[in-house]
N, C-alpha and C positions, 0 to 999 in steps of 0.2 A: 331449867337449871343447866348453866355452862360446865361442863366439864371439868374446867379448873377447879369447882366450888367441890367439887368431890372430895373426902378425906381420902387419906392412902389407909389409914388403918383405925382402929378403936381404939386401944393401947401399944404407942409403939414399946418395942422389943420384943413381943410375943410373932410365934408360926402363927398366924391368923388366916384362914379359907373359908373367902367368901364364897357362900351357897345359893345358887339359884334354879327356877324351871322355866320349861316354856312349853307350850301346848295344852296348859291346863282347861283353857275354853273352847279345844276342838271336841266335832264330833268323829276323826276318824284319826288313827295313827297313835302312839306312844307317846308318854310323857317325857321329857327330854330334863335330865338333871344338870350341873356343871359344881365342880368344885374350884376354886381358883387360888392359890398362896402367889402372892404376889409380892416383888422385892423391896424391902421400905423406901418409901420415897419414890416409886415408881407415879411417872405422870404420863398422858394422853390427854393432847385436848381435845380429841373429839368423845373418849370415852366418858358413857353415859348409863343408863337404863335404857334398853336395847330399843325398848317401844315408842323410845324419843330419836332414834336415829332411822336413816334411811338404808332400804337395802343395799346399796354403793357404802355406805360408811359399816355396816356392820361387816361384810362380806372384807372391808381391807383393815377391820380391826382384829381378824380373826387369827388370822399368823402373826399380829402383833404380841398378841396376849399370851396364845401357847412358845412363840419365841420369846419374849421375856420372862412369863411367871416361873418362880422357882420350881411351881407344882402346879398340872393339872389333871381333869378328868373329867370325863363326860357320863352316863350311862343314861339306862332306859329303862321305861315301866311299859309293858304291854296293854295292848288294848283288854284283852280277855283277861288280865290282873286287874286291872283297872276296876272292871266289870263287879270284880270279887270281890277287890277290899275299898273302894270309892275311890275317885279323885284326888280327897285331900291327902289320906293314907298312901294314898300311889303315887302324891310327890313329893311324900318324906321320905320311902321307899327308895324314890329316885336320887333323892340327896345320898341317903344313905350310901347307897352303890357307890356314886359318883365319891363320897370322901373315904369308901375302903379301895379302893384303886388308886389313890393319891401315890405317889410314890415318898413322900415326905410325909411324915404326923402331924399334920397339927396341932397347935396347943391350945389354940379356942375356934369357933368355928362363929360364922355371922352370917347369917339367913336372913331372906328376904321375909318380908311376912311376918305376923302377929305371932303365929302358932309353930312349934315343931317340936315332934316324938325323940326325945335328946340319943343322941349316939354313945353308946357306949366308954366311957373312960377321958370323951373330951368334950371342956364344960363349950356353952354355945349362949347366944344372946341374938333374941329375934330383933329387926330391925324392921320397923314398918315403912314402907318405901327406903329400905333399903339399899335397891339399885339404882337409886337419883341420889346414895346420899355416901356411898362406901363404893370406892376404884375397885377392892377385889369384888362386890357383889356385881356391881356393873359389867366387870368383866365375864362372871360366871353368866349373867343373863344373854350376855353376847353370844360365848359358846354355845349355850344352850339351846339357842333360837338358831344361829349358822348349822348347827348339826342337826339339829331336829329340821330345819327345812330342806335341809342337803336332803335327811330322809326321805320326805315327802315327795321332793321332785325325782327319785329314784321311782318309790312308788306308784307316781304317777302313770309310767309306762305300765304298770301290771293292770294298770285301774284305772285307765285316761276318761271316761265317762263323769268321773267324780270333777277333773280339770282339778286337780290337788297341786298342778304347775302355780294355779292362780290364786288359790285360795289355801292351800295348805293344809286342809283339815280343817278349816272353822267354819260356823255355819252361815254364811252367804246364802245368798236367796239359789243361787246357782247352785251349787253345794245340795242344797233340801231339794231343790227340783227336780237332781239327776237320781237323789234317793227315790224321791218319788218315782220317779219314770223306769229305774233299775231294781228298786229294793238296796237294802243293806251289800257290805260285806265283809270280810273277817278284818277287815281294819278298825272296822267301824266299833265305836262305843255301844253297845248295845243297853247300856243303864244310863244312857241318856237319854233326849227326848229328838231323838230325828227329825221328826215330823208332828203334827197336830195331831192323828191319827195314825196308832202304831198298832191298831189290833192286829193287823194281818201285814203287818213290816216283815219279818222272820221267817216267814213260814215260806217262803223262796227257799 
């Protein structure tokens, strides 16, 4: 799907912040949320659904999007929250964060995804492949994914054995080998499944 086929919005004349995550299928590192209000009519033809674009295209749409939208914001879900409340919960969480730090209210909110835990006082409407199908969710998937990997490659130097420069947090055959060869560490998702054999993963 081209870019141009994107809408700008659901209803126009509504504040409308598209919501999206990324990280949700690693095994190490935060859940990365974005919120995005974006100006009516706003267009980008390479903006997309982040996971249809290349690193070169997401990395020079990323000051496009915070320099344009009227509103954004980013935030994060921990690994050790994660652990506590699941995944799915950790990136409503993350939404959530990411649209009370908005600097603007929005008046309806548009989520990527089937499901979400509704926010407080502003109504929302899930959108299944919503970031192939709405400019502001695309754009939140963009942020989402530029910041959560900026993350990751920070990390990397605390934790270079994991090679999270190359893989990010997700499980790559590389990725499970160095768990294997190293054990866990506090990045790491620990309610998830690391490895085939996790009796004696932790105990490091």
């Amino acid at each position: 799907m081209k870019g141009k086929m994107l809408e700008s919005c659901k209803m126009p004349g509504r504040i409308e912040a598209g919501c999206d995550e990324a990280g949700r299928g690693c095994l190490a590192g935060p859940v990365f949320a974005a919120a995005v209000i974006l100006p009516e009519g706003f267009f980008h033809p390479d903006l997309n659904d982040s996971k249809q674009l290349t690193l070169r295209q997401r990395e020079r749409l990323r000051p496009v999007i915070e320099d344009a939208a009227i509103a954004w914001a980013v935030a994060q879900v921990e690994a050790a929250e994660i652990d506590e409340i699941n995944i799915l919960n950790a990136s409503f969480l993350g939404m959530h964060r990411a649209i009370s730090r908005l600097p603007v209210i929005p008046e309806f909110l548009l989520i990527d995804g089937p499901r979400f835990n509704p926010y407080p006082g502003i109504p929302h409407g899930c959108e299944i492949r919503g970031d192939g199908r709405f400019m502001s969710i695309a754009a939140a998937s963009v942020l989402a994914k530029t910041h959560r990997d900026a993350y990751m490659l920070q990390a990397h130097h605390g934790y270079p054995v994991y090679h999270w420069d190359r893989n990010k947090g997700y499980p790559t055959r590389e990725h499970r080998e160095a768990i294997r060869l190293y054990g866990s560490c506090i990045l790491h998702r620990r309610s998830f499944r690391l490895l085939d054999d996790q009796l004696s993963l932790f105990d490091n």
